[in-house]
SERO-575857 format. One record per residue (C-alpha): z, x, y. Coordinates in pm, whole numbers, padded with zeros to 5 digits, always signed. Last residue first. Example, Ala and Ser with C-alpha at 12.3 -4.5 7.8 and 13.67 -1.06 7.14 Angstrom:
<drenmis>
+00714+01367-00106;+00780+01230-00450;
</drenmis>
This chain:
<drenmis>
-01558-07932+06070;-01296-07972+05781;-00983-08045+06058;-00768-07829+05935;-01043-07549+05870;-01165-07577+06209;-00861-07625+06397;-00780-07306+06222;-01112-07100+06280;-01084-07233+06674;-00730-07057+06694;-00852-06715+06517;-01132-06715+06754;-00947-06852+07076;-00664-06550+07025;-00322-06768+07169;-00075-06475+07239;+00096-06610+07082;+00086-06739+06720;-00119-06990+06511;+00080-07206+06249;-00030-07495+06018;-00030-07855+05901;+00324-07912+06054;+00559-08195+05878;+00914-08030+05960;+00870-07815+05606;+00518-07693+05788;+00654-07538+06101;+00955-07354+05951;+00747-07158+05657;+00596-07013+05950;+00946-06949+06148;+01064-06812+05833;+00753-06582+05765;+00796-06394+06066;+00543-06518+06418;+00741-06668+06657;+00516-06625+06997;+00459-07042+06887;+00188-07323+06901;+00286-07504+06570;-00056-07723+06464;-00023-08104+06416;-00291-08233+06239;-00289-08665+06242;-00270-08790+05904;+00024-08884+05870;+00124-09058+06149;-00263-09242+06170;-00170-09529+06019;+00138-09643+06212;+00472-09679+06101;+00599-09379+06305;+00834-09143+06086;+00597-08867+06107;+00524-08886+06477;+00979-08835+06512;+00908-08533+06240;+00723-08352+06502;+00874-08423+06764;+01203-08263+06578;+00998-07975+06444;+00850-07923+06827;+01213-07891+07022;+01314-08215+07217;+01496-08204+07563;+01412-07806+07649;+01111-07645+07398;+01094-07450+07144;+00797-07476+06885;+00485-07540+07098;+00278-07844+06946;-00102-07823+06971;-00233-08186+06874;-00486-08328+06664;-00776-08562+06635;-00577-08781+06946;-00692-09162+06967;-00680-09226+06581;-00437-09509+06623;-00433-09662+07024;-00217-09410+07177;+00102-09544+07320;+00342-09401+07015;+00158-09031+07076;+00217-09041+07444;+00626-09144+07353;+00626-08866+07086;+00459-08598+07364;+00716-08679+07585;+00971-08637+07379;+00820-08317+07270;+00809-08118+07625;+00567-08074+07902;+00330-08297+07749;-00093-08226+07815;-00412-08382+07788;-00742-08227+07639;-01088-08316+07592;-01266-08067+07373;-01577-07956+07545;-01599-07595+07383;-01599-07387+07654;-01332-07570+07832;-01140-07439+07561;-01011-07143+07658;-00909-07260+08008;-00723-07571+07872;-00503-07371+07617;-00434-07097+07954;-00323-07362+08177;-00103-07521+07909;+00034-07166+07881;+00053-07183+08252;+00299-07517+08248;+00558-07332+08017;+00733-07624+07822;+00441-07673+07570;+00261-07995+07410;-00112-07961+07423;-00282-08316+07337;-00609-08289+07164;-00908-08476+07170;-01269-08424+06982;-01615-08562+07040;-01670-08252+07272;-01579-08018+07038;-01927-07775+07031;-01872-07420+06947;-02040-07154+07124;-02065-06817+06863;-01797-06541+06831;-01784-06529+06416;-01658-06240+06341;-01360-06400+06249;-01498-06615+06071;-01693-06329+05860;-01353-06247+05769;-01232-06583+05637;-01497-06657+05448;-01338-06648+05143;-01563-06498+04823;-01644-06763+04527;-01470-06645+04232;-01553-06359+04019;-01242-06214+04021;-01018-05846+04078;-00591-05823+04100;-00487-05527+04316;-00384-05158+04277;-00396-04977+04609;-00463-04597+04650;-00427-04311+04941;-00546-04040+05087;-00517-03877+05370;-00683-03546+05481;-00637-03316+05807;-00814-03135+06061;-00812-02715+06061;-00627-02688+06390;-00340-02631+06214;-00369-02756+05820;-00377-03100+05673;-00302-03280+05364;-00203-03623+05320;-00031-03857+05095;-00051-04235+05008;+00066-04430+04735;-00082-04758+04558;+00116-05080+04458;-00002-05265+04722;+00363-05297+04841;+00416-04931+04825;+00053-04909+05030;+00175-05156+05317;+00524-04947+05322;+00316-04604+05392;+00105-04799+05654;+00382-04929+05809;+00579-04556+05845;+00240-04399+05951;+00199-04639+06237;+00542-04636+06393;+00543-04295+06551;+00544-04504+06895;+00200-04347+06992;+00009-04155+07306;-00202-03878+07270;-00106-03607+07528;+00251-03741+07564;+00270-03788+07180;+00105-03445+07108;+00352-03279+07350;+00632-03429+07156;+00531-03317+06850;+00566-03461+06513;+00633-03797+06580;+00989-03982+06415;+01085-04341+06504;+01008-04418+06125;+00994-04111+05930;+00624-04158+05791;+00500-03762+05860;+00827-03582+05871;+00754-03358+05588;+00417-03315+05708;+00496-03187+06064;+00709-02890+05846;+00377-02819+05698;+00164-02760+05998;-00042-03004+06154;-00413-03092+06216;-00619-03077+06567;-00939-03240+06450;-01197-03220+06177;-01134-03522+06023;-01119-03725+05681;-00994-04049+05579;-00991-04132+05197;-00977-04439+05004;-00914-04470+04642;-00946-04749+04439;-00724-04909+04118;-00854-05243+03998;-00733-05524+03811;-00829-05882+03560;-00979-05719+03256;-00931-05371+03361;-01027-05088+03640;-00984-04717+03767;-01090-04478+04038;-01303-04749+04264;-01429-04530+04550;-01390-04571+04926;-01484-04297+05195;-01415-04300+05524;-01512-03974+05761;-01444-03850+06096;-01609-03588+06235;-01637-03385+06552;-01854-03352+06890;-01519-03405+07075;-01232-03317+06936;-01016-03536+06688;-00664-03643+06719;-00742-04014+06844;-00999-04053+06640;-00807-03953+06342;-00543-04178+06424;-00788-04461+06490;-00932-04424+06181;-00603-04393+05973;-00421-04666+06157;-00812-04913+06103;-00773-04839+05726;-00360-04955+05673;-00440-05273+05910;-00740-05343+05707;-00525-05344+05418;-00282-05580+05628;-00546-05788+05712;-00730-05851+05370;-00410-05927+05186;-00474-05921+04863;-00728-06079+04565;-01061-05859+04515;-01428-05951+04523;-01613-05677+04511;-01544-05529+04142;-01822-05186+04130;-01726-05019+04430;-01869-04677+04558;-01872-04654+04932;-01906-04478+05173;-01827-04445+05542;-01932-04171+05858;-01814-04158+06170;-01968-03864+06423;-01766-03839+06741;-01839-03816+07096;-01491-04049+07152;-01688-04308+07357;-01920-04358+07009;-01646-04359+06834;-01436-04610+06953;-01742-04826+06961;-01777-04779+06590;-01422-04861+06514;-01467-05234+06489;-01799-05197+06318;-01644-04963+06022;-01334-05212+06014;-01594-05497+05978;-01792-05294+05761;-01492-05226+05504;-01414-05601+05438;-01748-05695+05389;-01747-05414+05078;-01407-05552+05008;-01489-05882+04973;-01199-06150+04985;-01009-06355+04791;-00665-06403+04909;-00252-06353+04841;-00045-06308+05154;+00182-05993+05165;+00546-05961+05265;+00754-05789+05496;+01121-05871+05487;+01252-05604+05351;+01502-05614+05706;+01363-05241+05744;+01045-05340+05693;+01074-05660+05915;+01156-05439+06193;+00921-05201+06147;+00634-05526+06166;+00765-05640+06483;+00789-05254+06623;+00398-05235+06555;+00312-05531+06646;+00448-05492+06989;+00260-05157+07023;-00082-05328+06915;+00002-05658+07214;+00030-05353+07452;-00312-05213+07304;-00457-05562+07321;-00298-05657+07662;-00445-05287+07822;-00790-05344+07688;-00794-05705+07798;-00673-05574+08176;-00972-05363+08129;-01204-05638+08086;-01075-05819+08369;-01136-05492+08594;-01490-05521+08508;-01516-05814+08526;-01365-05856+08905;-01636-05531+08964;-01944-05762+08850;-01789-06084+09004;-01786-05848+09372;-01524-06034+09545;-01191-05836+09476;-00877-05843+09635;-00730-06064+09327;-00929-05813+09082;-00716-05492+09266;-00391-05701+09198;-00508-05755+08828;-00587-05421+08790;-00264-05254+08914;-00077-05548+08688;-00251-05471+08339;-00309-05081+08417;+00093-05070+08426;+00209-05303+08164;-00083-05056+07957;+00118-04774+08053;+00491-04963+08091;+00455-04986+07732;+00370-04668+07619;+00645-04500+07811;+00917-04704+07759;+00798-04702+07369;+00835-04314+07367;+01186-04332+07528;+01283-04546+07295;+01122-04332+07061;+01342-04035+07188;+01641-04245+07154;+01566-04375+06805;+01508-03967+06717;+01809-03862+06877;+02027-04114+06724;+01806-04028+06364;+01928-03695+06445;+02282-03787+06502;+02244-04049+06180;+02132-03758+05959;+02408-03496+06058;+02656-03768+06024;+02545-03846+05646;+02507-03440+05615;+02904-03426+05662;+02952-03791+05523;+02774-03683+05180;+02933-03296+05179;+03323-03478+05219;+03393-03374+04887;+03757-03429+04844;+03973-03135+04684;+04332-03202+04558;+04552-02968+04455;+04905-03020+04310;+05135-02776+04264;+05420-02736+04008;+05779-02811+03846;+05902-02687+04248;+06178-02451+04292;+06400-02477+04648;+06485-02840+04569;+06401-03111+04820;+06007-03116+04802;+06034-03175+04446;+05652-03141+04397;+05421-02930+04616;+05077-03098+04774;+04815-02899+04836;+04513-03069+05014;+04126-02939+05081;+03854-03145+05241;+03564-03023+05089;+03173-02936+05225;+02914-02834+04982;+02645-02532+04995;+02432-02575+04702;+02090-02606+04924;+02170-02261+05098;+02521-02161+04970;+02822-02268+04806;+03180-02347+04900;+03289-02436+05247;+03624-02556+05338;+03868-02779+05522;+04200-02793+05504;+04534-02985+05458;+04858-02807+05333;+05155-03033+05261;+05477-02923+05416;+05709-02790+05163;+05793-02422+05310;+05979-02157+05216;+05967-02333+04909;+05799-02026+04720;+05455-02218+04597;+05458-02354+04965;+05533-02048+05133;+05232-01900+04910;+04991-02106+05057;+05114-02078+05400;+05075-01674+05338;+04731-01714+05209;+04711-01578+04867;+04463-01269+04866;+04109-01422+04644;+03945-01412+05011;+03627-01562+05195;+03593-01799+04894;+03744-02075+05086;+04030-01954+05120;+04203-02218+04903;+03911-02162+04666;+03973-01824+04636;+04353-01823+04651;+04396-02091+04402;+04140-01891+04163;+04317-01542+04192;+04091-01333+04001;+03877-01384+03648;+03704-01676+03726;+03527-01788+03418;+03480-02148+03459;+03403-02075+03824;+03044-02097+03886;+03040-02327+04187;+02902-02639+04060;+03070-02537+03652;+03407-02562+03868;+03338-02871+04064;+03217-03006+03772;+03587-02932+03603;+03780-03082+03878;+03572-03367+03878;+03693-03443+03509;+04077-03371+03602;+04237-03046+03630;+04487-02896+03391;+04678-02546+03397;+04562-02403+03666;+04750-02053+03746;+04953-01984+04052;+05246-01820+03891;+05428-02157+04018;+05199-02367+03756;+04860-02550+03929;+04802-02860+03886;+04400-02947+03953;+04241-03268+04092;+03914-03284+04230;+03830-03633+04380;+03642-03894+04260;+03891-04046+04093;+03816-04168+03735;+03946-03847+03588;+04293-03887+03769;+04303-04224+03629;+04206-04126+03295;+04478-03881+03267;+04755-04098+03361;+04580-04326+03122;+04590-04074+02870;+04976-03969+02989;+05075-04360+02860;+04868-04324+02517;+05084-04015+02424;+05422-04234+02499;+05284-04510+02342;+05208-04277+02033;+05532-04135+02054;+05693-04497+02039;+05438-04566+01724;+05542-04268+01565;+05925-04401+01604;+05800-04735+01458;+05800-04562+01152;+05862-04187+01101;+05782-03938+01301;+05625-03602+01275;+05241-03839+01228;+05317-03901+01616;+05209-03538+01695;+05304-03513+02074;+05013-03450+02320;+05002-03161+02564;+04703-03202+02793;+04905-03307+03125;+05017-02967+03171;+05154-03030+03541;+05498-02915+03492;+05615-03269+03540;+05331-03336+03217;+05519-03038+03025;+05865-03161+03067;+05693-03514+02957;+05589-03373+02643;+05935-03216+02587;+06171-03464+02627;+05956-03729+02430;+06008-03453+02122;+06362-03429+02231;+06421-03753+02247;+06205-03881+01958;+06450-03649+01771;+06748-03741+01862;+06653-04082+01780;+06610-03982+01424;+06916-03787+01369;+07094-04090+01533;+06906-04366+01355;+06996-04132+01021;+07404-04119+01121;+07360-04489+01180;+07234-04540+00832;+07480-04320+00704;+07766-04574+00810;+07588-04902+00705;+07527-04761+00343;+07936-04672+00354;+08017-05021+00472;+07800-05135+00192;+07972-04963-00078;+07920-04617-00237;+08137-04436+00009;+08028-04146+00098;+08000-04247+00472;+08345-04337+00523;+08503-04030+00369;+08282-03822+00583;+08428-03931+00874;+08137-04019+01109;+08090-03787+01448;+07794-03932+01575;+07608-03700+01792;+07321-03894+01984;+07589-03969+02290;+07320-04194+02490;+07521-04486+02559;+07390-04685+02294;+07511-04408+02040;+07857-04438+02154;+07845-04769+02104;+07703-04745+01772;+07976-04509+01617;+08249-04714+01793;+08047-05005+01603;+08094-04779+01262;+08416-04656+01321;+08574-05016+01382;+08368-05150+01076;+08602-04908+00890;+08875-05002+01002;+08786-05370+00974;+08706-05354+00610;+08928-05175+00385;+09259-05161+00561;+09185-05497+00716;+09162-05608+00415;+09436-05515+00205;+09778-05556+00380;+09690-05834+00639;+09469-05954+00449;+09687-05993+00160;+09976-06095+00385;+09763-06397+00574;+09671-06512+00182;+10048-06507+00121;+10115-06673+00424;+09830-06963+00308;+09983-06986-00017;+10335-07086+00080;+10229-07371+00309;+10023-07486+00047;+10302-07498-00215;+10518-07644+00046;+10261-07954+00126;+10219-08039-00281;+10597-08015-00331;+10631-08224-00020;+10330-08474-00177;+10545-08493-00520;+10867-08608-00328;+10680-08869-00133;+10541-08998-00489;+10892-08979-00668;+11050-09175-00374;+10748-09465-00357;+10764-09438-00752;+11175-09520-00668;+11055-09791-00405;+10858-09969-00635;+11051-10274-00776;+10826-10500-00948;+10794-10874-00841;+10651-11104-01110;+10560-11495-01026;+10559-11734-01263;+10262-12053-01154;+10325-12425-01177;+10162-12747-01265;+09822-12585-01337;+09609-12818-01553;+09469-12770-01912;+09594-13076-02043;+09864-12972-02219;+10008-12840-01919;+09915-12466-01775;+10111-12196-01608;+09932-12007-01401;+09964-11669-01280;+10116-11502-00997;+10138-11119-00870;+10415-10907-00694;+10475-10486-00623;+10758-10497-00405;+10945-10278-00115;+11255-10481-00051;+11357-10834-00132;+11546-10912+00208;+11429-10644+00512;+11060-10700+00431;+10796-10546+00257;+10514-10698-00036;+10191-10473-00249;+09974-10716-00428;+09949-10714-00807;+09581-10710-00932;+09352-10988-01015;+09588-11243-00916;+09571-11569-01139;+09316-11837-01186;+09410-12224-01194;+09206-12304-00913;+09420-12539-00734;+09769-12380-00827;+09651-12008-00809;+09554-12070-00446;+09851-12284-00334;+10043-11948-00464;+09864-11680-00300;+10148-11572-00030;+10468-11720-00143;+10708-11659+00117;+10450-11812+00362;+10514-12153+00142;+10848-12180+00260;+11152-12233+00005;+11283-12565-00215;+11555-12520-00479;+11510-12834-00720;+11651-12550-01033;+11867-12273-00905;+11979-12236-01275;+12168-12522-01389;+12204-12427-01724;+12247-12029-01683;+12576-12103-01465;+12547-12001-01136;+12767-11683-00981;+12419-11463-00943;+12106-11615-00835;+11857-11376-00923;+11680-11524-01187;+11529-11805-01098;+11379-12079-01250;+11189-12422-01155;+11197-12352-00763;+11003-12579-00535;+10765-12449-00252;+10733-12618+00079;+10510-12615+00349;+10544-13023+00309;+10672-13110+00072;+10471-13236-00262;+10645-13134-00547;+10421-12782-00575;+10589-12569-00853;+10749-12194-00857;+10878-12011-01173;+11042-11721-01096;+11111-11353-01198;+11280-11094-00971;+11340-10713-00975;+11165-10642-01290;+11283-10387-01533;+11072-10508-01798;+11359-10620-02075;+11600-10712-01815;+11285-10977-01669;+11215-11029-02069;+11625-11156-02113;+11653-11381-01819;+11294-11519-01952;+11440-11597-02287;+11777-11719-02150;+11622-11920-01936;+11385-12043-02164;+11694-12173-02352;+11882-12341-02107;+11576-12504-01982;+11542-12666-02416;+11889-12777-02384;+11832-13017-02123;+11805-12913-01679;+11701-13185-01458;+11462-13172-01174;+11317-13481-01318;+10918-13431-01188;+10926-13045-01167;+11123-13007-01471;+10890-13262-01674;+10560-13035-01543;+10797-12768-01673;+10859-12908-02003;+10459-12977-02036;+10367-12593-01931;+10594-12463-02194;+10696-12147-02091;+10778-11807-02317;+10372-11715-02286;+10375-11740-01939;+10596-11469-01907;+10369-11249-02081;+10083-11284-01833;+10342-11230-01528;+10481-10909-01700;+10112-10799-01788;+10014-10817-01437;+10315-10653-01299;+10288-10349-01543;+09963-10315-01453;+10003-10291-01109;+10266-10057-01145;+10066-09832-01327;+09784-09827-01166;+10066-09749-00859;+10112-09479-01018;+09779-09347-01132;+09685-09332-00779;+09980-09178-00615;+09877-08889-00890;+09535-08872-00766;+09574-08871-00414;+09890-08591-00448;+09592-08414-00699;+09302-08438-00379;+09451-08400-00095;+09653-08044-00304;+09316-07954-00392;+09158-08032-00054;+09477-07819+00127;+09394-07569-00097;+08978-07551-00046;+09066-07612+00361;+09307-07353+00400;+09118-07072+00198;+08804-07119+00380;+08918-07146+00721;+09173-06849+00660;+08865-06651+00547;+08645-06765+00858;+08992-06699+01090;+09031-06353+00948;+08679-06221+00939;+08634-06363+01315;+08978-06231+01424;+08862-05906+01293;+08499-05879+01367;+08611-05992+01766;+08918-05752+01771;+08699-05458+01662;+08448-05565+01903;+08749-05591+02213;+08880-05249+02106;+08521-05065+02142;+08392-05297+02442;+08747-05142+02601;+08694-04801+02501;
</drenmis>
């Protein structure tokens, strides 16, 4: 009520004070403006009057007689008679005084030819020789020197002559000069009287009009505008606090004016807002009841007001598009139990499990996990509000491969009233982390029974290597010491095989493994393997076979890791076969282009074989298909998994086929770039076990570890390269800067070693200014073998890598080609 009284107080004061405003200020500017108007033409006319007076005067004086007056100050017959004329002008044009004044020559002094307003003298001597001040006479000495009188009269005050209007002109000899000036004062205090009485009359006739505008409004509108303006803004007050039922007296809103136009259009916002209300009202009464598929029809509503009902349709789409972007099942369900809107998820978890059509209790079979469609009794608490504690579960749905794991919640709205608008259910598939955990327990299992594997199959050949070495140190027979020697070889390759192995896993699994780009024959390629297994399979018993059909030799790969992928194959099947049985490798070329070719290789044998659940686990890494094989055999259960990631990379596949006891089949393809180039020697190289003659050549060995330098000296002594040693790179760097240029042909630098590493010796020879700096080949000496620690050695100035364990043929082939001997 009090916003109501305080805006009908605001319109009205405003209305009254703008109208008051407007009225005051056009009367008081007409009553400014006639009061200015009339004082204006008054005193025109005095001034006028003055000015003519003084010009008229001078036309009853003789300028010559009252030079003579001025000199004689004596009065003849002809004074007595201007007198009389001028005494008888002044009574004829009312003026208060009329003189004639002229300069004698006193000082500050004035002398008086005529006045008239010295009463008591006779007419003939009148007032003539009378001196006054100069400051009485403002303007005279100016009219006297240049002759010209007052443009308009001048306004005079004081105590003794009154309130005057006065002005001065000339009066002129016969020779044109001024010898005196008449002077006209005008009484003005009765216009001064009529004018103040005019600007009362003015100020009471504006007094008077302004109450009679403040009883008009007062009587008229405020009656026809304020009331009704007090309706209407009750009207919208009411409305802005939510009551939607304007009551509007019909006599206000048929009127035809604009109050009434203002009156109906509130009663139309009202009808109209009552109406998005209820409509808004009812869609979201629908979405707390959980039916978030009802929509309002904005094309019902006028305006902007479809455009509300729109946002408000809009807002429960993205309420619905969040649900349906979840990925969990989502589902309201109404308090008879029935869905009646789920999310996107929701729905493929029905069409999953077959229950679009589900003609019994849904909530209770799924809730049950289909073992029931009877409503649990927690369930139905919760739908009855004898209980509002959220229900968490988890249950199966499905079966055999379909079979899916959920976590299942129900959550019940308006947990603090006895009735609830619905309930929500929520189902999380949890089938990914169930079988996810299931996985990484086996693979647990698996990695521990391969690291129990590898204990074993290391500590084998660890075993043979130190048993035979103490029984060689005993021994003095050379023949026997040999023979042991050559078995403690056996035992480091097949130890230095297993390491390999897990080396080249673990850069599979860190997709790290890559393949080296080279010509090579394939044909040549394929004989070494066949001659390396030979021997094998001649102490096996068993009969190994190859062919070949090839029509593009020369090829562009990797030469050892495809002969890695063949010799896992052979020596699998060897090591699976019986005795007296066969093993076969056959090669064809399947398919070929401009510039590639797509063979087929395939590795045959008689031997033990496996059954089909064996298969399926075939190239698990970590994983061998029977554990009594593996202690029988041997193996990590690494093999398979490289050679299926070496034939991925060669763009080939590989399967197998194989039956118990029957022997088994593998097959598989690479696709590789074919030329004509001139073949790489690389693998006859390393056939290649001839004497090699150094003896014109010097190297310095730089390693830490003094029996690696032992072993670099030993496998060369063969060859007659002179050798000295550094035990770390500073060393080596201060050796290098004492050599006379060219002294060492190249130098063996190990990678990491205590005071200065290899790349930092390395770069320190580099820097020398010397000629040989350059040129001299440094080769990395390091057990790091991954690509990094390759590409490692030659960005610090290396001119190439070979690993450890040190192999002398690979070792001489790269001092070799380095040094282009």
């Amino acid at each position: 009520m009090h916003s109501k009284i305080k805006l009908r107080n605001s319109v009205a004061t405003r209305i009254f004070v703008a109208a008051f405003l407007c009225f005051a200020v056009i009367s008081f500017a007409n009553a400014f403006i006639s009061y200015s108007m009339y004082k204006h033409a008054y005193y025109n006319y005095s001034n006028e009057t003055s000015l003519n007076s003084n010009f008229q005067a001078t036309l009853l004086i003789d300028g010559d007689k009252i030079e003579h007056y001025a000199k004689t100050l004596s009065m003849d017959g002809y004074y007595i008679k201007m007198a009389e004329r001028l005494n008888a002008f002044k009574t004829t044009i009312n003026a208060k005084y009329l003189y004639i004044m002229a300069d004698t020559g006193i000082q500050g002094q004035f002398t008086y030819i005529y006045d008239s307003e010295y009463e008591g003298m006779n007419p003939g001597k009148h007032i003539l020789g009378l001196t006054d001040n100069k400051s009485i006479f403002i303007g005279g000495d100016e009219v006297l020197s240049t002759g010209k009188g007052f443009a308009k009269a001048e306004y005079y005050k004081d105590d003794r002559f009154g309130e005057l209007y006065y002005a001065y002109s000339p009066i002129f000899n016969s020779q044109g000069k001024a010898v005196a000036f008449v002077g006209t004062d005008i009484d003005i205090s009765p216009m001064t009287i009529a004018v103040a009485r005019y600007r009362n009359g003015v100020i009471a006739i504006f007094f008077i009009a302004v109450v009679l505008f403040a009883l008009i409004y007062a009587a008229s509108i405020r009656r026809i505008l304020i009331q009704a303006l007090y309706v209407v803004t009750g009207s919208a007050d009411r409305l802005a606090n939510g009551e939607l039922g304007l009551d509007i007296p019909s006599a206000l809103s048929k009127r035809k004016d604009e109050i009434g136009q203002l009156a109906n259009v509130f009663i139309s916002i009202s009808q109209s807002v009552s109406y998005l209300v209820e409509g808004a009202g009812n869609i979201l009464n629908a979405a707390r009841e959980g039916k978030l598929s009802e929509r309002v029809n904005s094309a019902d509503y006028k305006g902007d007001y479809g455009l509300v009902m729109d946002a408000v349709n809009n807002t429960i789409d993205i309420f619905c598009q969040h649900f349906d972007n979840l990925p969990e099942a989502i589902g309201f369900f109404s308090m008879d139990y029935a869905m009646v809107w789920g999310n996107k998820p929701m729905a493929s978890f029905m069409k999953l499990h077959g229950l679009e059509n589900f003609n019994g209790n849904l909530l209770a079979y799924i809730v049950s996990g289909k073992k029931s469609t009877s409503m649990e009794r927690k369930t139905d608490d919760l739908f009855k509000g004898r209980n509002t504690k959220d229900i968490e579960k988890v249950i199966t749905l499905g079966a055999g491969a379909g079979e899916r794991t959920y976590v299942l919640s129900l959550h019940r709205a308006r947990k603090n009233v006895e009735t609830a608008a619905c309930v929500m259910l929520v189902l999380t598939d949890i089938t990914i982390l169930t079988r996810a955990k299931e996985d990484a327990e086996m693979a647990s299992k698996a990695k521990s029974n391969f690291l129990s594997q590898m204990s074993h199959e290391i500590r084998t050949p660890m075993n043979a290597i130190i048993g035979m070495t103490q029984i060689a140190k005993r021994e003095t027979d050379p023949g026997k010491i040999k023979t042991y020697i050559d078995q403690i070889e056996s035992s480091s390759n097949h130890l230095l095989g297993l390491i390999s192995d897990v080396l080249d896993m673990s850069k599979i699994e860190a997709g790290k493994l890559e393949l080296t780009e080279e010509i090579f024959s394939l044909g040549e390629n394929i004989d070494f393997v066949a001659s390396m297994m030979k021997n094998k399979a001649t102490d096996n018993e068993i009969t190994f076979t190859v062919k070949k059909d090839i029509k593009h030799d020369l090829i562009i790969s990797d030469s050892l890791r495809l002969n890695q992928v063949i010799i896992n194959l052979l020596s699998n099947a060897f090591k699976f076969s019986n005795k007296n049985g066969h093993v076969n490798l056959s090669v064809s070329e399947t398919e070929s282009g401009l510039d590639y070719a797509v063979y087929g290789f395939i590795v045959t044998d008689d031997g033990i074989g496996m059954n089909k659940d064996d298969i399926s686990r075939l190239f698990s890494p970590f994983t061998q298909v029977d554990g009594g094989v593996t202690r029988k055999y041997g193996g990590t259960g690494l093999g398979l998994a490289i050679t299926k990631a070496i034939v991925k990379m060669m763009g080939g596949i590989i399967r197998v086929e194989s039956e118990k006891d029957k022997g088994s089949r593998f097959y598989f393809t690479i696709r590789v770039k074919i030329t004509k180039d001139e073949v790489n020697k690389s693998v006859q190289s390393k056939k290649d076990g001839g004497i090699y003659d150094f003896s014109k050549l010097r190297a310095l060995v730089v390693d830490d570890v003094e029996l690696n330098r032992t072993i670099m000296s030993g496998l060369f002594s063969s060859t007659g390269i002179k050798i000295e040693d550094a035990v770390n790179g500073s060393i080596a760097v201060d050796m290098f800067a004492a050599s006379a240029p060219g002294y060492y042909d190249f130098i063996l630098m190990d990678m990491q070693m205590p005071v200065m590493d290899g790349c930092t010796a390395t770069r320190a020879i580099r820097d020398m200014d010397r000629p040989d700096a350059q040129s001299v080949v440094i080769i990395a000496m390091t057990a790091n073998v991954f690509k990094e620690d390759i590409e490692l050695a030659l960005q610090c100035g290396m001119n190439g890598h070979i690993g450890k364990p040190v192999d002398f043929n690979n070792t001489v082939a790269t001092i070799k080609r380095l040094l282009n001997i």
